[in-house]
N, C-alpha and C positions, 0 to 999 in steps of 0.2 A: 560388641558384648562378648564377654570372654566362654570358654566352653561349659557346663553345667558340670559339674564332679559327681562323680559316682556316690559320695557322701552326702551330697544335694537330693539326689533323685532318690537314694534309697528313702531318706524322712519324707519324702514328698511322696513315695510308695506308701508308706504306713500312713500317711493323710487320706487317702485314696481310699484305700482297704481299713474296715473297720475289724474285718478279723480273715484271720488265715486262710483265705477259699483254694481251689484251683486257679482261680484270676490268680493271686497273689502271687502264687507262684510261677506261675506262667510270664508275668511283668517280671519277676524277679530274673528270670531265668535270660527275658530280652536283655533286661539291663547289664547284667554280667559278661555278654555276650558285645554288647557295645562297650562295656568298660575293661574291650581288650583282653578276656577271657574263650579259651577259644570253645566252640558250641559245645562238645561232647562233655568238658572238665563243666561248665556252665550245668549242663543236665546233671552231671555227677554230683554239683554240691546242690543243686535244688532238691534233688529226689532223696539225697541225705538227708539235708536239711528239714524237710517236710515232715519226715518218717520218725524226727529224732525229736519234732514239735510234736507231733502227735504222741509221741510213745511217757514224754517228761512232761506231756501237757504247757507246752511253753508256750502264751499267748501276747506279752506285753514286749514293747516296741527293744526295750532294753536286753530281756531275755533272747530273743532271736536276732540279735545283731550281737549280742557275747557267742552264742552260739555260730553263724556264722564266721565271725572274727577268728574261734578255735577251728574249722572246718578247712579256714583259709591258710593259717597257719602251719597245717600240717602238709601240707601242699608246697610252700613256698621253701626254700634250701637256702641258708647262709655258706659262703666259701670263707676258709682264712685264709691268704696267702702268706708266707713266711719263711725265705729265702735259707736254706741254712747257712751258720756263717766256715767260711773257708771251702767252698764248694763252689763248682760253677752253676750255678741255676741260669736254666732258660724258659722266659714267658716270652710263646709266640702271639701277638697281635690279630686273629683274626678279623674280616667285617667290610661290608660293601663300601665302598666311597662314597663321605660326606656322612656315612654314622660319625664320625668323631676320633678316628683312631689312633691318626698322626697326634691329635691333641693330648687325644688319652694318655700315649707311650710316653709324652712328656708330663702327664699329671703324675702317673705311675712310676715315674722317676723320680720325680721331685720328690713326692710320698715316701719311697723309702732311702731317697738319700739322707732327707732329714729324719730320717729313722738308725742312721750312720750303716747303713748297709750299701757296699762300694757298686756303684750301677754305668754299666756303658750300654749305650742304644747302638742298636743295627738297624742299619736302612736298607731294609730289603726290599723294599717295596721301590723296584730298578724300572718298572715298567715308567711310572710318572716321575719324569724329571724334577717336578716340583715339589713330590713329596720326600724326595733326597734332599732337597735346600731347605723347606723348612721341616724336617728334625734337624738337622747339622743346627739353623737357628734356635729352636725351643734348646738345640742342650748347649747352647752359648749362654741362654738366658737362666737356664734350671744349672748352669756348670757340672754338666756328666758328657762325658767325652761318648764321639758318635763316629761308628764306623760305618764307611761308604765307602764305595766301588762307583766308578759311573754307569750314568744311565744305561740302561740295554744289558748290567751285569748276572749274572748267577745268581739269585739273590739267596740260594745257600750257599755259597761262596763268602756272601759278606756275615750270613749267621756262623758258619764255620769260625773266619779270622775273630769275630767278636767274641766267642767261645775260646779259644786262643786267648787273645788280649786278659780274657779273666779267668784264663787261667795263669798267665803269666802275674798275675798281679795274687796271688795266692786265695782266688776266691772270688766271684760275683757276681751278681746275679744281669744277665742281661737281658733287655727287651726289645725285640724284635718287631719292625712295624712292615706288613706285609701286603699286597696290595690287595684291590678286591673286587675286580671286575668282573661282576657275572654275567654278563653279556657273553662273555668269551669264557664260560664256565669250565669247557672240558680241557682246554689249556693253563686254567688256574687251578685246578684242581689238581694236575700234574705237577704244578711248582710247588703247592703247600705241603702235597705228599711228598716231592725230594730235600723242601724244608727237614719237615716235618722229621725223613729221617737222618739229616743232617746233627739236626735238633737233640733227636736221642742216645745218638752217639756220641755227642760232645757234652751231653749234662752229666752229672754226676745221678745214680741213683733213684728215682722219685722225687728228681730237682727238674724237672722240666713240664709245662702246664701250656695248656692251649685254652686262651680266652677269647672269646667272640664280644666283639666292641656292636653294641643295638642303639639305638636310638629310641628310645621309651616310649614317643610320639607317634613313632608309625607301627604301634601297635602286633596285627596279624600279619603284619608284612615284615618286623624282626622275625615273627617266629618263623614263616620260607626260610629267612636268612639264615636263622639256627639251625632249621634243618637241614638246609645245603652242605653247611661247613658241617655239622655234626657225623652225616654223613661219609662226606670226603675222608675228616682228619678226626675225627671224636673231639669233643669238647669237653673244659675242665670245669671252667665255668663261664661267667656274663659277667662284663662293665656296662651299666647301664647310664647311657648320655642323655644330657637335654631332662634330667630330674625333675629338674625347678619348672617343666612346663604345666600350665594347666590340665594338662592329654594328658597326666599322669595315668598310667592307665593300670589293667589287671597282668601284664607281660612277665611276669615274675612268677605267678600262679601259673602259667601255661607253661613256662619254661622249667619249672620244678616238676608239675604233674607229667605233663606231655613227653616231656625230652628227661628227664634227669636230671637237667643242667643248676647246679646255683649260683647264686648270684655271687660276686665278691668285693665289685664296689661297684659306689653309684657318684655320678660327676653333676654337679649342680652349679654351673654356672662355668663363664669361662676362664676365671684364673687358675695359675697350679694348682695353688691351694682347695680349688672348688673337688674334692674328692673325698670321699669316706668310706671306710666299710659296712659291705648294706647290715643295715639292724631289720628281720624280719617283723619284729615286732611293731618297729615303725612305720613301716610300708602300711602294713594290713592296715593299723588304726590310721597312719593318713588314707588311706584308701577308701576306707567303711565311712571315717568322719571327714574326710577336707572336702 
């Protein structure tokens, strides 16, 4: 049997509750909290929210879930990315192994090449041999040329030359897939900061962005992930992977309220083409209603 939705259980709250007590809000408040909301922002929209029904007198099930829906909304953060053209732009790849990253950097490519915006991948991510063979793969299949170094290399070394290459080519934005061990945090932390200022030396202006690749699924355990790298290197925004799961959770809301961070796209499913830019508006109503 598949997971319950957040949009399931809140209707099944107003079955429960025939009118707005402390229960109500107390359930509300767990449920938030399990639909990947993290505790403090959870209290913040309940005790809102309460204060905001008592004060407009709003009783009925439609009224308090538009009102929530605008409470959530102003919490959650849309990103645009949008390369400019003739400049070299750098998006570095943040995100632990097995969020999605290598895949992303090839969604994120494909996405703006067929936007005719000229795109080469860096495989910096020199620690695993494997994830230098497949980008070099994904941009044989996406057709966006992929600069590597071998294993064990510099991996701003290989951001550097890819920065080069587009600037040689009069312009382009390149993306960078980076590794993300944090078991051995204080030694990663080290390479994404000498990225990092590889990164802003070679971009052109307010062309260079740091994305953290999350996994939407494992909830309060992206948001550690966000805080780690946010930490280390600042974050620009979020690609949120694994969309299309049931876990769809509240990780967008924490990551707006909590960190600053917004989102900029979200990936649902596994083809290139499985990418979008996030619609906040969407999120919320699939969240309150799927």
């Amino acid at each position: 049997m598949g997971k319950i939705s957040f949009g399931q259980k809140l209707a099944g709250l107003f079955g429960i509750h025939t009118n707005q007590n402390d229960d109500f809000f107390d359930d509300l408040t767990d449920m938030l909290i399990e639909g990947d909301i993290g505790a403090k922002t959870a209290f913040e929209i309940t005790e809102s929210l309460e204060k905001s029904c008592r004060e407009n007198r709003l009783s009925s099930k439609e009224e308090i879930t538009a009102e929530l829906k605008k409470m959530l909304l102003s919490f959650v953060k849309p990103a645009a990315l949008e390369p400019e053209k003739n400049k070299v732009s750098i998006y570095m790849l943040l995100g632990v192994n097995g969020a999605g990253k290598t895949t992303s950097a090839a969604k994120l490519a494909s996405w703006f090449k067929n936007r005719e915006v000229p795109v080469i991948m860096a495989a910096a991510d020199t620690f695993r041999a494997a994830a230098i063979e497949q980008l070099c793969w994904h941009g044989e299949k996406v057709g966006v040329r992929v600069v590597s170094h071998q294993h064990g290399a510099d991996p701003s070394a290989v951001v550097f030359d890819a920065a080069a290459a587009a600037a040689a080519k009069g312009g382009a934005l390149v993306i960078a897939d980076t590794a993300g061990r944090l078991h051995n945090k204080e030694n990663l932390v080290r390479e994404l900061q000498k990225i990092d200022r590889t990164s802003q030396s070679k971009a052109a202006d307010g062309c260079y962005k740091k994305l953290i690749v999350l996994d939407a699924t494992t909830g309060q355990n992206a948001m550690r992930q966000a805080e780690v790298f946010h930490e280390a290197v600042g974050i620009d925004a979020a690609i949120l992977t694994k969309y299309d799961s049931t876990a769809k959770g509240g990780i967008a809301v924490s990551l707006g309220r909590e960190l600053g961070i917004p989102v900029a796209f979200v990936c649902t499913g596994e083809k290139y083409e499985d990418i979008q830019p996030f619609n906040p508006e969407q999120y919320v109503s699939e969240f309150l209603e799927g």
